[in-house]
Structure formats: structure tokens, C-alpha cells
Residue, then its C-alpha position, 0 to 999 in steps of 0.5 A: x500500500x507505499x505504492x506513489x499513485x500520482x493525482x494525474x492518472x485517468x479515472x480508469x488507471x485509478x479504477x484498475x489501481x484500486x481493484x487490484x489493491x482489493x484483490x492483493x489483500x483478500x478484500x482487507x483493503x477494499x474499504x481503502x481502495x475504492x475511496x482511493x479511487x474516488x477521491x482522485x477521479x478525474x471530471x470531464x472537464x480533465x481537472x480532479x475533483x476534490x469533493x470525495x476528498x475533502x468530504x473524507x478529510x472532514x468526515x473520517x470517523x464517529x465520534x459518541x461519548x462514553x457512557x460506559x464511563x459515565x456509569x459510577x454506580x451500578x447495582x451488582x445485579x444489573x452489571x451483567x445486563x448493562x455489560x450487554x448493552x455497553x456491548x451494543x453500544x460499541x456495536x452500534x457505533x462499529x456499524x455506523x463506521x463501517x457504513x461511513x466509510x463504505x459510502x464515500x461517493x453517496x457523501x460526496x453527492x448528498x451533503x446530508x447523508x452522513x446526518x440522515x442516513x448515519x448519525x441519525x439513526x445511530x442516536x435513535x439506536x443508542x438512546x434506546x440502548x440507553x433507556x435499556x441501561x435505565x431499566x436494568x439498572x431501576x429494575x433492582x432498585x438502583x438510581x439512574x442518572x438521567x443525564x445520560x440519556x443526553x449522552x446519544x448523539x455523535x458527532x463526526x470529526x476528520x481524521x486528525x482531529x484530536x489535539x489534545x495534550x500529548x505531543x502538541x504540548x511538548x514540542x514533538x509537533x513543533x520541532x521541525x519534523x511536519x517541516x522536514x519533508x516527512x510528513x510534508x512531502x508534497x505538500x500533503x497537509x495543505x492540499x485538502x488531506x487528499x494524500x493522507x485520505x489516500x493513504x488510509x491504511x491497509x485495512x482502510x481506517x488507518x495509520x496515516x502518514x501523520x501518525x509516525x515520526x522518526x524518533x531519532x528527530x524528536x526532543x527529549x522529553x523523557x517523562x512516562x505517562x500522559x499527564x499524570x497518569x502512568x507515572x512510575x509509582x516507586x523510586x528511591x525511597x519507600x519500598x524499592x524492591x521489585x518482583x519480575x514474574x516471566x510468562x513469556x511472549x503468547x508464543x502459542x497464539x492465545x488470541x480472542x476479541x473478548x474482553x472478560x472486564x469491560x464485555x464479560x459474556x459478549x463475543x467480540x465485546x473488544x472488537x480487536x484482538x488482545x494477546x493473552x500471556x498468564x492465564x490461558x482460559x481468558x475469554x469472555x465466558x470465563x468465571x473467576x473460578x475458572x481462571x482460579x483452576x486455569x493453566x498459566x504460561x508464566x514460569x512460576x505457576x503460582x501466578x495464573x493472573x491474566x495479563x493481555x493487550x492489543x496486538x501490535x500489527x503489520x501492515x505490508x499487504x499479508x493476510x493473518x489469520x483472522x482476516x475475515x473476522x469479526x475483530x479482524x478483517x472485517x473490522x480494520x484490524x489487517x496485516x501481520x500478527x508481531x509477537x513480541x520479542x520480549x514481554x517483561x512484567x514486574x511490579x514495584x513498589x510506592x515512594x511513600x511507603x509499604x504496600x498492601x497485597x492485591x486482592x484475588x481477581x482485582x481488575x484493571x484496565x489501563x490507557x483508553x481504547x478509545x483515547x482518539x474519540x474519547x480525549x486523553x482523560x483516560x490514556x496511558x501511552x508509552x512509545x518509544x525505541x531501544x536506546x531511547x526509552x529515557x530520552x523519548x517517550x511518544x503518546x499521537x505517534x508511532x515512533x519510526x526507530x533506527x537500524x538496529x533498534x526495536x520498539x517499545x510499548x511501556x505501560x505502568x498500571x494505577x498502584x492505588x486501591x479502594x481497599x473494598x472492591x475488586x471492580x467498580x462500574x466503570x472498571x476504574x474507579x476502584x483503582x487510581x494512579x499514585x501521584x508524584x510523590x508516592x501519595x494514594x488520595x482519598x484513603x485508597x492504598x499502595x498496592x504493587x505497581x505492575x509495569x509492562x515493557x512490551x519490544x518487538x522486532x517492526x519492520x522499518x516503515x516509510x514515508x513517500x510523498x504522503x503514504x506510508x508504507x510498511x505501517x505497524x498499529x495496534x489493532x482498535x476500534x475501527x471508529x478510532x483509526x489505529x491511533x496509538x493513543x488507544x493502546x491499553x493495557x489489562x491485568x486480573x490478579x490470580x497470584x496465589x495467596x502465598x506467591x503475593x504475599x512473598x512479592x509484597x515482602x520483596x517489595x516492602x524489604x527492598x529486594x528484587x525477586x522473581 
């Protein structure tokens, strides 16, 4: 897909380009290919329209609020039931994308078809969704907030649109790599986004060209973390040590599009697939006391906590073996499964203090699947390249590392506990991130902070004019385009009660154990 396709070909030449790129890539790349087509046909006159372009740069994708994490206080009884729906929201709003970008040309011809005939009835759909949620949870005597109900209506937004924080703030935007010829060759960010619309990923719904910057080009800004969230809860003081715990690199393929705590009992309730390393019978369906009894792949079998992540991607026109999936293919998420040449778990302590033992099946998820739609609130993002994970950290863009050197996906979890719940109705509420100084506000405690260090072997991508070739990507919701603000981590707890209790101690004595 780094194929350089200039604005001058006839309409038939792009038409054949177009086809052929949908036959190479089993139909993983119609989405992309066809738009392609579009938005360079030339008019009768001989001059190119730019209508389908434009409309595609201003209408990327679908933007719904979250009313998952709205959702602070939900009676146990109706989790499962609201569960199920959540899943039906992230559905629908999975639909409406594809739906989007399948009908580039009747957008171009009707100025009101995306409102009509998408985010019309995507927020008939989802308020009555919602009033589902509202009886679920009055059915067994819980309290709905009713201003949720307002929380049905999308919006649209062009495929660049999330500014918040993260590298604008730092000086990545402004350092002169926009101007250096990468990810300005041929003036692509100027001209209507008609090169980047047509370099739309492999799958048709990104990476981009602006999503990658060559990181030997970035200023040092070596912290961890987007805002406060993320930040290394342990250091020089307090409880140094440390327990590594090895469970290797999913060399067995446990994959699945579930997610047990966000969708427990809804197939495809991730919508893109998640390696699993730890505990081997995570899936939608699994109880607690089945991933108790579970096989696990780390070294030390005390530990059969579940650890997983989105997979990192390729995309260089091959087909894996989910490309006619749901959560694969048939959701964007394309090109070549990367296992991780090393996946490295530890956890650590607080800079405060001694911490506490995590509770069996404690749940956290961390960063934000969601984070280009949703903003940064949420996100904990880490990219970064070997010999320069303490100079550069990355959150908006991939980094493109030197010969020689490998990619990192760093992630560390919230360390501060409830001390009651091992889940909240939002999955987050119960946990939180330590801040500077070691402190757990509003009378939560320190627990163990899991660190994540994920490196892979990425083929290098390229930049010409424009179009990426050679792109890696986290697999996402296909509304959120690839981005790598999405990535995210989740962890349960299922460490034995002995093996926690020899990690709290490691940790509280200064030791390093494993």
C-alpha cells in the first residue's frame, strides 16, 4: 500500500489501481481502495475533483461519548445486563463506521447523508440502548442518572482531529519534523488531506502518514505517562524492591476479541484482538473460578493472573489469520500478527511507603481504547525505541526507530486501591494512579505497581510523498483509526495467596525477586 499513485492518472488507471489493491489483500483493503479511487477521479472537464476528498478529510470517523464511563454506580445485579448493552453500544457505533466509510461517493453527492442516513439513526439506536441501561439498572432498585440519556448523539470529526495534550504540548509537533519533508512531502497537509485520505491504511481506517515520526528527530522529553497518569509509582525511597514474574511472549497464539472486564459474556465485546500471556482460559465466558483452576504460561505457576493487550500489527499487504473476522478483517484490524520479542512484567513498589497485597481477581484496565474519540482523560501511552526509552517517550505517534533498534510499548498500571472492591462500574474507579510523590488520595492504598515493557522486532516503515508504507498499529476500534493513543493495557490478579504475599515482602524489604 507505499505504492506513489500520482493525482494525474485517468479515472480508469485509478479504477484498475484500486481493484487490484482489493484483490492483493483478500478484500482487507477494499474499504481503502475504492475511496482511493474516488477521491482522485478525474471530471470531464480533465481537472480532479476534490469533493470525495475533502468530504473524507472532514468526515473520517464517529465520534459518541462514553457512557460506559459515565456509569459510577451500578447495582451488582444489573452489571451483567448493562455489560450487554455497553456491548451494543460499541456495536452500534462499529456499524455506523463501517457504513461511513463504505459510502464515500453517496457523501460526496448528498451533503446530508452522513446526518440522515448515519448519525441519525445511530442516536435513535443508542438512546434506546440507553433507556435499556435505565431499566436494568431501576429494575433492582438502583438510581439512574438521567443525564445520560443526553449522552446519544455523535458527532463526526476528520481524521486528525484530536489535539489534545500529548505531543502538541511538548514540542514533538513543533520541532521541525511536519517541516522536514516527512510528513510534508508534497505538500500533503495543505492540499485538502487528499494524500493522507489516500493513504488510509491497509485495512482502510488507518495509520496515516501523520501518525509516525522518526524518533531519532524528536526532543527529549523523557517523562512516562500522559499527564499524570502512568507515572512510575516507586523510586528511591519507600519500598524499592521489585518482583519480575516471566510468562513469556503468547508464543502459542492465545488470541480472542473478548474482553472478560469491560464485555464479560459478549463475543467480540473488544472488537480487536488482545494477546493473552498468564492465564490461558481468558475469554469472555470465563468465571473467576475458572481462571482460579486455569493453566498459566508464566514460569512460576503460582501466578495464573491474566495479563493481555492489543496486538501490535503489520501492515505490508499479508493476510493473518483472522482476516475475515469479526475483530479482524472485517473490522480494520489487517496485516501481520508481531509477537513480541520480549514481554517483561514486574511490579514495584510506592515512594511513600509499604504496600498492601492485591486482592484475588482485582481488575484493571489501563490507557483508553478509545483515547482518539474519547480525549486523553483516560490514556496511558508509552512509545518509544531501544536506546531511547529515557530520552523519548511518544503518546499521537508511532515512533519510526533506527537500524538496529526495536520498539517499545511501556505501560505502568494505577498502584492505588479502594481497599473494598475488586471492580467498580466503570472498571476504574476502584483503582487510581499514585501521584508524584508516592501519595494514594482519598484513603485508597499502595498496592504493587505492575509495569509492562512490551519490544518487538517492526519492520522499518516509510514515508513517500504522503503514504506510508510498511505501517505497524495496534489493532482498535475501527471508529478510532489505529491511533496509538488507544493502546491499553489489562491485568486480573490470580497470584496465589502465598506467591503475593512473598512479592509484597520483596517489595516492602527492598529486594528484587522473581
Amino acid at each position: 500500500m507505499g505504492r506513489n499513485i500520482r493525482k494525474r492518472r485517468s479515472s480508469m488507471a485509478n479504477k484498475a489501481i484500486a481493484a487490484s489493491a482489493a484483490l492483493a489483500l483478500g478484500g482487507g483493503g477494499l474499504i481503502w481502495a475504492n475511496f482511493y479511487a474516488s477521491a482522485h477521479e478525474s471530471t470531464s472537464s480533465g481537472q480532479n475533483s476534490t469533493k470525495a476528498a475533502t468530504a473524507a478529510a472532514q468526515v473520517t470517523t464517529i465520534s459518541c461519548p462514553d457512557v460506559g464511563q459515565k456509569l459510577t454506580n451500578v447495582p451488582e445485579k444489573a452489571r451483567q445486563g448493562v455489560a450487554t448493552e455497553l456491548a451494543n453500544l460499541d456495536k452500534q457505533i462499529t456499524e455506523a463506521y463501517t457504513r461511513l466509510a463504505s459510502t464515500r461517493q453517496a457523501q460526496t453527492n448528498d451533503a446530508g447523508f452522513v446526518q440522515n442516513a448515519i448519525v441519525g439513526p445511530l442516536k435513535e439506536k443508542r438512546a434506546a440502548t440507553i433507556d435499556r441501561i435505565r431499566i436494568d439498572i431501576q429494575r433492582v432498585g438502583g438510581q439512574f442518572n438521567t443525564a445520560l440519556s443526553s449522552l446519544a448523539a455523535c458527532t463526526t470529526q476528520a481524521a486528525n482531529a484530536n489535539t489534545n495534550a500529548g505531543q502538541a504540548g511538548n514540542g514533538q509537533q513543533n520541532n521541525g519534523q511536519n517541516n522536514n519533508g516527512q510528513n510534508n512531502n508534497g505538500g500533503q497537509q495543505n492540499n485538502g488531506g487528499a494524500a493522507q485520505a489516500g493513504a488510509n491504511g491497509q485495512g482502510g481506517n488507518g495509520p496515516t502518514a501523520a501518525d509516525f515520526v522518526d524518533i531519532t528527530k524528536v526532543q527529549a522529553n523523557a517523562q512516562l505517562g500522559v499527564g499524570a497518569n502512568g507515572l512510575p509509582a516507586n523510586g528511591n525511597t519507600g519500598s524499592k524492591g521489585s518482583f519480575t514474574t516471566k510468562c513469556g511472549t503468547n508464543g502459542n497464539d492465545n488470541h480472542n476479541t473478548d474482553n472478560v472486564i469491560v464485555a464479560p459474556g459478549v463475543t467480540n465485546g473488544a472488537h480487536h484482538l488482545h494477546d493473552y500471556v498468564g492465564n490461558q482460559s481468558n475469554d469472555a465466558f470465563a468465571s473467576d473460578q475458572e481462571l482460579a483452576a486455569a493453566q498459566t504460561s508464566c514460569q512460576n505457576q503460582g501466578d495464573k493472573s491474566s495479563y493481555f493487550w492489543p496486538v501490535l500489527r503489520v501492515q505490508d499487504g499479508s493476510q493473518d489469520f483472522d482476516q475475515n473476522n469479526d475483530g479482524g478483517g472485517k473490522e480494520g484490524n489487517v496485516g501481520k500478527i508481531l509477537q513480541p520479542a520480549q514481554a517483561q512484567l514486574k511490579f514495584v513498589g510506592n515512594k511513600k511507603g509499604a504496600v498492601v497485597a492485591m486482592p484475588t481477581a482485582l481488575r484493571i484496565i489501563t490507557g483508553d481504547a478509545k483515547a482518539f474519540v474519547n480525549g486523553n482523560a483516560n490514556a496511558n501511552v508509552n512509545w518509544s525505541c531501544t536506546g531511547f526509552e529515557n530520552k523519548v517517550q511518544l503518546e499521537t505517534q508511532y515512533p519510526i526507530c533506527p537500524q538496529g533498534s526495536q520498539v517499545v510499548r511501556t505501560t505502568n498500571f494505577q498502584s492505588c486501591w479502594d481497599g473494598q472492591n475488586i471492580d467498580s462500574a466503570n472498571h476504574r474507579t476502584h483503582v487510581a494512579f499514585a501521584a508524584a510523590d508516592g501519595t494514594c488520595a482519598n484513603g485508597f492504598k499502595a498496592i504493587p505497581q505492575l509495569q509492562v515493557r512490551l519490544v518487538y522486532n517492526v519492520p522499518t516503515p516509510t514515508i513517500q510523498n504522503g503514504v506510508v508504507k510498511n505501517a505497524y498499529a495496534v489493532d482498535t476500534f475501527p471508529e478510532n483509526l489505529h491511533k496509538p493513543i488507544t493502546d491499553h493495557n489489562d491485568f486480573i490478579n490470580f497470584f496465589s495467596t502465598n506467591l503475593m504475599n512473598k512479592m509484597v515482602n520483596c517489595i516492602n524489604t527492598g529486594k528484587k525477586c522473581q
